[in-house]
C-alpha positions as CSV (number, residue, x, y, z in Angstrom):
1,X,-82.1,7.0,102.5
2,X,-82.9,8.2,99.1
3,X,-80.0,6.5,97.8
4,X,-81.3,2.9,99.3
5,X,-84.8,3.8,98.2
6,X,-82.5,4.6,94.4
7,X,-81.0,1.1,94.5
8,X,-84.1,-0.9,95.6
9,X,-86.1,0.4,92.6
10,X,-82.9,-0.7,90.1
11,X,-82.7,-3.8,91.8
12,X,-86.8,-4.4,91.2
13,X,-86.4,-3.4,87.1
14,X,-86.1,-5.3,84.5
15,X,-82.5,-6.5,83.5
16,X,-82.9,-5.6,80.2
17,X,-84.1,-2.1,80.8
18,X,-81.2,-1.7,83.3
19,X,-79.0,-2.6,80.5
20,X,-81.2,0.2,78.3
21,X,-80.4,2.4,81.3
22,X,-76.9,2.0,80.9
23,X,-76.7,2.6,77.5
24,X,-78.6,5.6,77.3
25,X,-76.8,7.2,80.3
26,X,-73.4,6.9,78.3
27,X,-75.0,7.9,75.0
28,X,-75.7,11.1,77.0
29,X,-72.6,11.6,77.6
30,X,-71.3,11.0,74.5
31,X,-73.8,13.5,73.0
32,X,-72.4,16.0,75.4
33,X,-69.5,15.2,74.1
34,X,-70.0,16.2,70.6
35,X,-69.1,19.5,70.2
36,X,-66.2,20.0,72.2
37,X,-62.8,19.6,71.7
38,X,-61.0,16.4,71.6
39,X,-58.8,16.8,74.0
40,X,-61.7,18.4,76.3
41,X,-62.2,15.8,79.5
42,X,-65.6,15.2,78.6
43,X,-65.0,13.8,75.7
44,X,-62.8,11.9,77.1
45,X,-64.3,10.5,79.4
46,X,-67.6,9.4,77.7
47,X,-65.0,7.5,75.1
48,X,-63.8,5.9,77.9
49,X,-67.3,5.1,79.5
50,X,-68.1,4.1,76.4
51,X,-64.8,1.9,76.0
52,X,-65.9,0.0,79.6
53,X,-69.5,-0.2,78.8
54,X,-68.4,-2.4,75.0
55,X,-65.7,-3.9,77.4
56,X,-68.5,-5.5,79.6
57,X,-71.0,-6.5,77.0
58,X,-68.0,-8.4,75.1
59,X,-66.9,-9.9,78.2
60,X,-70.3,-10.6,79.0
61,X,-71.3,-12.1,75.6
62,X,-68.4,-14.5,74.8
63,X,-68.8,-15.7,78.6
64,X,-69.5,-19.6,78.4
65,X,-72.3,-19.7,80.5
66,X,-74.3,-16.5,78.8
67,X,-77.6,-18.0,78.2
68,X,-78.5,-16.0,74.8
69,X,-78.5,-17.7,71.6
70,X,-75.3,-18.6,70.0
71,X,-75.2,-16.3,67.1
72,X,-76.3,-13.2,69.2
73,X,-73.6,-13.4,71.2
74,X,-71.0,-13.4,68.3
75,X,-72.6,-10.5,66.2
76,X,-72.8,-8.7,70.1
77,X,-68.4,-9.3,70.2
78,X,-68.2,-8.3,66.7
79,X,-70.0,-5.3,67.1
80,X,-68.2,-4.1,70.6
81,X,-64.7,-5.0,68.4
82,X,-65.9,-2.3,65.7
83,X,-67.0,0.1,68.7
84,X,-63.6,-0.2,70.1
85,X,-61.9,-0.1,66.8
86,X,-63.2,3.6,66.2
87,X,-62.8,4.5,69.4
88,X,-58.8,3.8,69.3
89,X,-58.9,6.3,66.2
90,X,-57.6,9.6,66.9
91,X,-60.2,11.1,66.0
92,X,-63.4,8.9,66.9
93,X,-66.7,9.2,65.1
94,X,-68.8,10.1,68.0
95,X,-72.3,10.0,65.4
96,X,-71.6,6.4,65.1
97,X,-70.6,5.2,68.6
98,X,-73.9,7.4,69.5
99,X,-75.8,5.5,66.9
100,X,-74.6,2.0,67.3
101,X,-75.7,2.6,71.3
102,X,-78.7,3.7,70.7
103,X,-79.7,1.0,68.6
104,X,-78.7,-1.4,71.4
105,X,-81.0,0.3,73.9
106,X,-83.7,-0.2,71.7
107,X,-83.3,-3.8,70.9
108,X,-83.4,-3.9,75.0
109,X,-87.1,-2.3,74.5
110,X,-85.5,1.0,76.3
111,X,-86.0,3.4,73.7
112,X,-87.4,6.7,74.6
């Protein structure tokens, strides 16, 4: 029951702050992620979160029929190809994936 009641209240907000959702759920978890070792499964898997969540936006973004402006939608693949770039380093910058997300969230007006 609660989980129906959970899904109808996503299904009623906003896209946008769905999409703010999203990002600040994986920034979480890359901000867990921080201070333990890079081999530790939680890091791990919020670089791989992380890795799906750029994965959808750029699929999403160079999709023909996306309906946002032309030029948003190529700086939105260029950004998720630098994302993914540091993210295939050995040793990924976690203060920059953790900025660059957080940024994103806020252009979607879910900051806070």
């Amino acid at each position: 029951m609660a989980m129906r009641a959970y899904g109808a209240t996503r299904a009623a907000m906003d896209p946008r702050v769905q999409e703010a959702d999203v990002f600040r759920r994986v920034t979480g978890s890359l901000r867990a992620a921080a201070g333990v070792a890079e081999d530790d499964m939680r890091r791990v898997r919020a670089i791989a979160d992380n890795r799906r969540l750029w994965l959808a936006v750029e699929s999403a973004a160079g999709h023909p029929g996306n309906a946002l402006p032309e030029r948003l939608r190529a700086d939105l693949v260029s950004l998720g190809r630098a994302v993914r770039r540091e993210m295939d380093l050995a040793a990924p910058d976690l203060g920059f994936l953790i900025d660059v997300n957080e940024q994103v969230a806020a252009g979607l007006g879910g900051a806070g």
